[in-house]
C-alpha positions in Angstrom: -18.3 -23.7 11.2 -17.7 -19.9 12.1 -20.0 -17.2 11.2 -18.2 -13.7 10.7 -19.1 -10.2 12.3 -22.6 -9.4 11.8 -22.3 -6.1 9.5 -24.4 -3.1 10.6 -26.8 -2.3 8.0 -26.8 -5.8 6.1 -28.4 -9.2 6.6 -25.4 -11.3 4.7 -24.0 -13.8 6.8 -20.9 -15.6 5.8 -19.2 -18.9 6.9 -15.9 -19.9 7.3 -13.9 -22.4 6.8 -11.5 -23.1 10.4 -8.6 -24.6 8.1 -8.3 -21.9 5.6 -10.2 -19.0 7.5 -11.4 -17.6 4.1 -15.3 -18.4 2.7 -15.8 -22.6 3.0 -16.1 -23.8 -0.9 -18.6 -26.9 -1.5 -18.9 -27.4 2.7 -18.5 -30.9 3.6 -19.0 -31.8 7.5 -18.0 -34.4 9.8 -19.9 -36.8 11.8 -19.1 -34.6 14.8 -21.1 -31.7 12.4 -18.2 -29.3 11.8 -18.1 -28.1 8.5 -14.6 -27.5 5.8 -14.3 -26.9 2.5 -14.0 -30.3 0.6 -10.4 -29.4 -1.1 -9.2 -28.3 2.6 -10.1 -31.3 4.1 -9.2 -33.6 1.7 -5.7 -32.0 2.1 -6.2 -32.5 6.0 -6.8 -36.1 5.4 -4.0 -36.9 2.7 -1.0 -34.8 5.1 -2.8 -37.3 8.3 -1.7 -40.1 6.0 1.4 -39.7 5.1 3.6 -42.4 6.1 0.7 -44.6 7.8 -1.0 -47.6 5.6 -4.5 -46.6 4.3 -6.4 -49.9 5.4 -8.4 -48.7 8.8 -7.1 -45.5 8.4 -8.5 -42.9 10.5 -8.1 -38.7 10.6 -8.7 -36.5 13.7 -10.9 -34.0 13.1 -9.2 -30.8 12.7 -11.3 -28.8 15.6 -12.2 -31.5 18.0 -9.8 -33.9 17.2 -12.6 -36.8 16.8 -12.0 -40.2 14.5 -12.8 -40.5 11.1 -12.9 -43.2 8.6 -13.3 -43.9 5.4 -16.8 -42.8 4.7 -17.2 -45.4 2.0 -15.7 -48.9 1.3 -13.7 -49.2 -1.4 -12.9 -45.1 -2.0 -9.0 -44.5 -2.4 -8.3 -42.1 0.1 -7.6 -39.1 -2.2 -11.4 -39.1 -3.0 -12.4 -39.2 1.0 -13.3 -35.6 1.1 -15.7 -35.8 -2.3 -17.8 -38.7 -0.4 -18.3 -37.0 3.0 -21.9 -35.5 3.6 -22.3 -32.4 1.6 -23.6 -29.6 4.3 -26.0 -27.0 2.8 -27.3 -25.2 5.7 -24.6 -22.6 5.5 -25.1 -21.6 1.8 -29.3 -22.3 2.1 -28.9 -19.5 5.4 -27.0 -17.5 3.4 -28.9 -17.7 0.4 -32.4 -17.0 2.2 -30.7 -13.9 3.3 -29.8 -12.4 -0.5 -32.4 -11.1 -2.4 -35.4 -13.2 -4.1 -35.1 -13.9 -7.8 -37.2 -12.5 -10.1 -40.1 -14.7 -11.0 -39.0 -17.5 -8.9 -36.3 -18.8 -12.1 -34.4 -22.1 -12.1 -31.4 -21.6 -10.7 -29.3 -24.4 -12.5 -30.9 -22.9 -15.9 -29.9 -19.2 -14.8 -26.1 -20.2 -14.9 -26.5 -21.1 -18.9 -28.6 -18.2 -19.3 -31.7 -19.5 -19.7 -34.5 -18.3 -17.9 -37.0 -21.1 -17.1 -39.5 -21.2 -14.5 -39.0 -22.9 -11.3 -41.9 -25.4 -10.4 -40.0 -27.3 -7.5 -37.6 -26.8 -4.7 -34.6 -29.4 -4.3 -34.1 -29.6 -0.6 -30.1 -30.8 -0.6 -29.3 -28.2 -3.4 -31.4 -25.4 -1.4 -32.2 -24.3 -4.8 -35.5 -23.4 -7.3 -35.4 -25.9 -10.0 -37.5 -26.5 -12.9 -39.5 -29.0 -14.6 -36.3 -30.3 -16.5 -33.8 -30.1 -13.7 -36.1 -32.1 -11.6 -36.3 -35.2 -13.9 -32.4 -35.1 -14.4 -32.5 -35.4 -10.2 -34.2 -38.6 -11.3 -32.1 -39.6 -13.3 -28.7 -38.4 -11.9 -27.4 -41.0 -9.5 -25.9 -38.5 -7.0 -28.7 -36.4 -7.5 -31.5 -39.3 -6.7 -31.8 -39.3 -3.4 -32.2 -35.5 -3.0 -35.8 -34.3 -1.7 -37.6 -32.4 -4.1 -41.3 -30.3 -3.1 -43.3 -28.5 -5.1 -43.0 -25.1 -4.8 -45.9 -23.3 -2.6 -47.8 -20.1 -3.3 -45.6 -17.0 -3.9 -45.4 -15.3 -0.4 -44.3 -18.7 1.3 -41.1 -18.7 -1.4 -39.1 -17.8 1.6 -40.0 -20.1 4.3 -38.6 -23.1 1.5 -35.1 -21.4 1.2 -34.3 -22.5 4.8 -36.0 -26.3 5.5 -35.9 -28.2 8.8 -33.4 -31.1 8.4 -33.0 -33.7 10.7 -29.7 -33.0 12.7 -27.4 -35.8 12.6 -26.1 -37.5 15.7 -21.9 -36.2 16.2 -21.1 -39.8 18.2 -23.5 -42.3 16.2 -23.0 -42.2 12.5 -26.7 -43.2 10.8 -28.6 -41.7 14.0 -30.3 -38.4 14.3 -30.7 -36.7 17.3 -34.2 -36.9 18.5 -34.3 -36.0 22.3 -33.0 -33.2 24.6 -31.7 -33.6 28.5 -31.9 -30.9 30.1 -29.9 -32.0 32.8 -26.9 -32.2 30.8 -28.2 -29.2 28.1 -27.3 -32.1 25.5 -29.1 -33.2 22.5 -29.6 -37.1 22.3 -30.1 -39.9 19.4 -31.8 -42.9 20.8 -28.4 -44.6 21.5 -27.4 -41.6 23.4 -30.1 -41.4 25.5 -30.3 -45.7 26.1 -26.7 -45.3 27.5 -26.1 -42.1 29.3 -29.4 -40.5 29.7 -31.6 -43.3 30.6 -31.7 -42.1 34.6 -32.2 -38.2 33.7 -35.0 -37.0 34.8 -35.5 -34.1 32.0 -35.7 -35.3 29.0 -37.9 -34.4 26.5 -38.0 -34.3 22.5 -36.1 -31.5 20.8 -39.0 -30.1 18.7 -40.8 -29.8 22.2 -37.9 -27.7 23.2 -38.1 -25.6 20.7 -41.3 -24.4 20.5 -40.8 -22.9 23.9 -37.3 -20.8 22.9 -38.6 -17.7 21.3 -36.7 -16.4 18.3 -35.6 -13.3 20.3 -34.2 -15.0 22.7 -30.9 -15.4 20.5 -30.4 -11.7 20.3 -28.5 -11.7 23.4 -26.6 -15.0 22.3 -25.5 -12.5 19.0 -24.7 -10.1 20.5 -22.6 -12.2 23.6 -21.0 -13.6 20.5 -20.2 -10.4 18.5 -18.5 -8.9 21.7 -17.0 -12.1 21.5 -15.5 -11.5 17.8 -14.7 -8.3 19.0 -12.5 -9.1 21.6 -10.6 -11.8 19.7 -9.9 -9.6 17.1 -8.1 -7.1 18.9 -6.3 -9.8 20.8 -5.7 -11.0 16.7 -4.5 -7.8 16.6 -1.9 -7.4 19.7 -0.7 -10.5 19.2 0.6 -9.6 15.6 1.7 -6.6 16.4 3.9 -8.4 19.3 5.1 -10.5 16.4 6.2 -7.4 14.2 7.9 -5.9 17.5 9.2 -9.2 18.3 10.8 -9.9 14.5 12.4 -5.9 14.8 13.8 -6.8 18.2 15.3 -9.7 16.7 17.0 -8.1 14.1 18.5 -5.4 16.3 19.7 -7.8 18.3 21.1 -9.9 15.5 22.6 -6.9 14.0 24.0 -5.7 17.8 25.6 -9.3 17.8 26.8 -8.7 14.0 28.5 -5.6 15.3 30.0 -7.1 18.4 31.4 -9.7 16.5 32.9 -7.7 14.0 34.3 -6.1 16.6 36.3 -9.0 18.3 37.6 -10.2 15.3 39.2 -7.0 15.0 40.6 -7.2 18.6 41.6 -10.8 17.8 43.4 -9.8 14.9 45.0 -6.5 16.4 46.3 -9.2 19.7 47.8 -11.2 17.0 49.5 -9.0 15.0 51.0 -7.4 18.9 51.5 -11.2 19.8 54.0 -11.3 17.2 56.0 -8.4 17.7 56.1 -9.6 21.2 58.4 -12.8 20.2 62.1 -12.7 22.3 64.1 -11.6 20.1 66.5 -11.0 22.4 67.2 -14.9 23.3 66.9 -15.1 19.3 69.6 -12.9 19.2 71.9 -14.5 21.8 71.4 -18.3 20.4 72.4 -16.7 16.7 75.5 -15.4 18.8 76.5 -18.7 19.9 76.2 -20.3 16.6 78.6 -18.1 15.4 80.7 -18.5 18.3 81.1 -22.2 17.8 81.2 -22.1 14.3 84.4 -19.6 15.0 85.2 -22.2 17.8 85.1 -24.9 15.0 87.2 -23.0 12.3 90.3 -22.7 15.1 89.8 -26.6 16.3 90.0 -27.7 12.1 92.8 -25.2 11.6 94.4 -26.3 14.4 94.1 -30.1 13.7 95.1 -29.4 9.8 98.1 -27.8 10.8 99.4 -30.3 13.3 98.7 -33.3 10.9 100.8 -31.3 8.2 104.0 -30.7 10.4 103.2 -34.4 11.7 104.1 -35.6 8.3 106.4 -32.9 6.3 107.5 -30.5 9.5 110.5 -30.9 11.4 110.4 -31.3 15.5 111.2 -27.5 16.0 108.1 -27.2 13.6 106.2 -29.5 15.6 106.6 -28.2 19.0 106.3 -24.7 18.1 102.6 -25.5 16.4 101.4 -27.5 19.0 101.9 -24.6 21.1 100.2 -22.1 18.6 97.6 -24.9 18.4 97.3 -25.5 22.0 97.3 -21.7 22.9 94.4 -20.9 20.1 92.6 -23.7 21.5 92.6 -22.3 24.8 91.8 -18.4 23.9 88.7 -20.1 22.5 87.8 -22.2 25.5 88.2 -19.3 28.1 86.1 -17.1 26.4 83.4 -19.5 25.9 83.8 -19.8 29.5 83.8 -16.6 30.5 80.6 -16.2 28.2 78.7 -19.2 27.9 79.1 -20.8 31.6 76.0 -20.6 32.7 74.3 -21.0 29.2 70.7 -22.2 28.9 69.0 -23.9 26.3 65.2 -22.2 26.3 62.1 -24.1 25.2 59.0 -21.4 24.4 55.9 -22.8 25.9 52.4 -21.1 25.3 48.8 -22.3 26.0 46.6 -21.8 23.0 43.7 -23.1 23.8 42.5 -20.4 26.2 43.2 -17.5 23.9 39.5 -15.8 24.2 40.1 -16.3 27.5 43.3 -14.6 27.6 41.6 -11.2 25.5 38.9 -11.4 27.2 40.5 -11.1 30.8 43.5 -9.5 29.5 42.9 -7.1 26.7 45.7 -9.5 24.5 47.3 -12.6 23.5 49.1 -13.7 26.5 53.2 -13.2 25.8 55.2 -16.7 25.5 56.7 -18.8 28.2 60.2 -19.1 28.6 61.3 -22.2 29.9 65.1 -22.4 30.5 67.1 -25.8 30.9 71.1 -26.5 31.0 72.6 -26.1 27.5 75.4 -28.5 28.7 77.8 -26.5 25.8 80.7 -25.6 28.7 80.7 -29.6 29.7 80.5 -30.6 26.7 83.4 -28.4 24.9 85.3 -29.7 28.1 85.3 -33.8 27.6 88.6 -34.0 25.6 90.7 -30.5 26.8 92.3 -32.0 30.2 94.2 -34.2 27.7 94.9 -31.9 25.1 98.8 -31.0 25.8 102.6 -31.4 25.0 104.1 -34.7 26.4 107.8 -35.3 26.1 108.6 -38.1 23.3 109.0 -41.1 24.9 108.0 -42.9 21.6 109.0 -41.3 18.2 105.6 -41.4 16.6 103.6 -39.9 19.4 103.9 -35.6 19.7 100.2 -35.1 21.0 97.9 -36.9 22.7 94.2 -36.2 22.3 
């Protein structure tokens, strides 16, 4: 239970809920005596349940973290908050603070719009009540166990709006406090003091206590406590505005980041696009060359072995021997210049390490150019197997004019 800034110039005092922080609606309290509104807590207790089996089900409390049961057998959980102890000190302190109706009315009759005089006071409602309304409280089940007085003389009107109860013991559930140790500034049920405060030496019964604590004397515990407020607030205050600071910093910093990226992709995209102009087309060049070499190569080596199989089979010897040479010498003029040439050709393999391209822009500016691995085309040895044996022999055997 939290009471708000005292208001200059007023006497209201409103309570809080510490759940919802607004007004607490129909205050119900724990065994440990703080107070929420019913539809809070019951919210409290159903969210504490999820997942968990309801039998011996218990709920921390939400301030001091205290076990709770079920506060009757039998009640399904979603109705836990409806049977807990109704609390009506806040609304009867706040209601002896508002102004006295007129003619001492029942209040239950005042919200139909009936105005009926008041004959008795109902203690748990901390309301005026008249002769009707007292015999439903009779007949009401919920309502039977409320304690009802007569109403005094006019003047003491007042002193009924905010009755003595008996204050509840927050360990012992059923026990009311009934002793105060003043060694350990703690009030005591009977249980409480058998077990803990048996050796103290002062101890003494709270209404004792009382009588000796003057009603000024909690001035300077108000006003300890409004300073209090005060102080929170503006910490309430600082430490929102940090949030509102913190969430713009956040989205400069996301936007800076937005921007930065933005901004690499670009560079990425401007490496790559340089990356590729950057390809060798120089070696591109020279390999096309070669093809077309060969493929030149190729045209003279099947011209050559069309022409000899021709004048094998329709040509005369003179025919014969003077292609072989034409063949022979064509041959050659092809072979030298591939020699001259392609000697010391290389076949080249392009090698380049992808994986550490950020790495490469960010070091280098760019995308890293290829690797040129060269290796021994072979072409020369290759074009070479079968030329030691291509030339003219002398006929030793009719059929034979070439040997290849």
């Amino acid at each position: 239970m939290m009471a708000t800034e005292k208001k200059e110039g007023g006497g209201n005092v409103n309570f809080s809920c510490t759940i919802c922080l607004e007004p607490i609606v129909k205050p119900r309290w724990l065994p440990c005596a703080h107070t929420f509104c019913e539809e809070c807590l019951q919210t409290f207790i159903s969210r504490a349940a999820i997942g968990k089996k309801e039998d011996n089900f218990k709920f921390k409390c939400p301030v001091c973290r205290r076990l709770t049961g079920c506060p009757e057998q039998g009640i399904p959980m979603e109705e836990w908050a409806k049977h807990i102890s109704a609390n009506t000190f806040p609304s009867s302190l706040t209601t002896s603070m508002e102004k006295q109706p007129q003619d001492n009315l029942c209040a239950i009759c005042l919200r139909d719009d009936k105005q009926v005089k008041a004959e008795s006071w109902c203690h748990e409602c901390q309301k005026m009540i008249c002769e009707t309304c007292k015999g439903l409280h009779k007949i009401v089940v919920t309502l039977q166990k409320h304690k009802i007085t007569a109403l005094a003389l006019k003047n003491q009107t007042r002193n009924l709006r905010c009755q003595d109860r008996k204050e509840p013991c927050s360990i012992h559930a059923g026990k009311v406090v009934e002793v105060f140790c003043l060694d350990h500034r703690k009030m005591c049920c009977s249980i409480c003091f058998a077990n803990e405060h048996g050796c103290c030496e002062h101890v003494e019964a709270y209404e004792n206590v009382v009588k000796r604590i003057q009603k000024y004397n909690l001035e300077g515990d108000i006003e300890v406590l409004y300073k209090e407020a005060k102080v929170v607030k503006e910490m309430i205050k600082h430490k929102e505005q940090t949030i509102r600071e913190t969430d713009a910093r956040k989205e400069a910093i996301l936007t800076n980041v937005s921007t930065e990226i933005e901004k690499l992709k670009s560079k990425l995209d401007e490496c790559q696009q340089q990356f590729k102009k950057t390809e060798n087309e120089k070696n591109k060049d020279k390999l096309k060359q070669c093809v077309l070499n060969l493929k030149q190569y190729l045209v003279t080596v099947q011209n050559g072995q069309a022409l000899l199989s021709a004048v094998q089979q329709q040509g005369s010897e003179k025919q014969a021997f003077l292609a072989a040479l034409k063949t022979i010498a064509d041959v050659e003029e092809k072979f030298n210049y591939f020699q001259q040439n392609y000697l010391k050709d290389e076949q080249i393999q392009y090698e380049h390490d992808h994986t550490t391209i950020l790495w490469q822009v960010c070091n280098h500016l760019k995308i890293l150019d290829v690797t040129l691995v060269p290796s021994p085309s072979m072409i020369m040895w290759n074009l070479s197997l079968h030329l030691p044996s291509f030339e003219i022999h002398e006929q030793k055997q009719p059929s034979t004019l070439l040997q290849i």
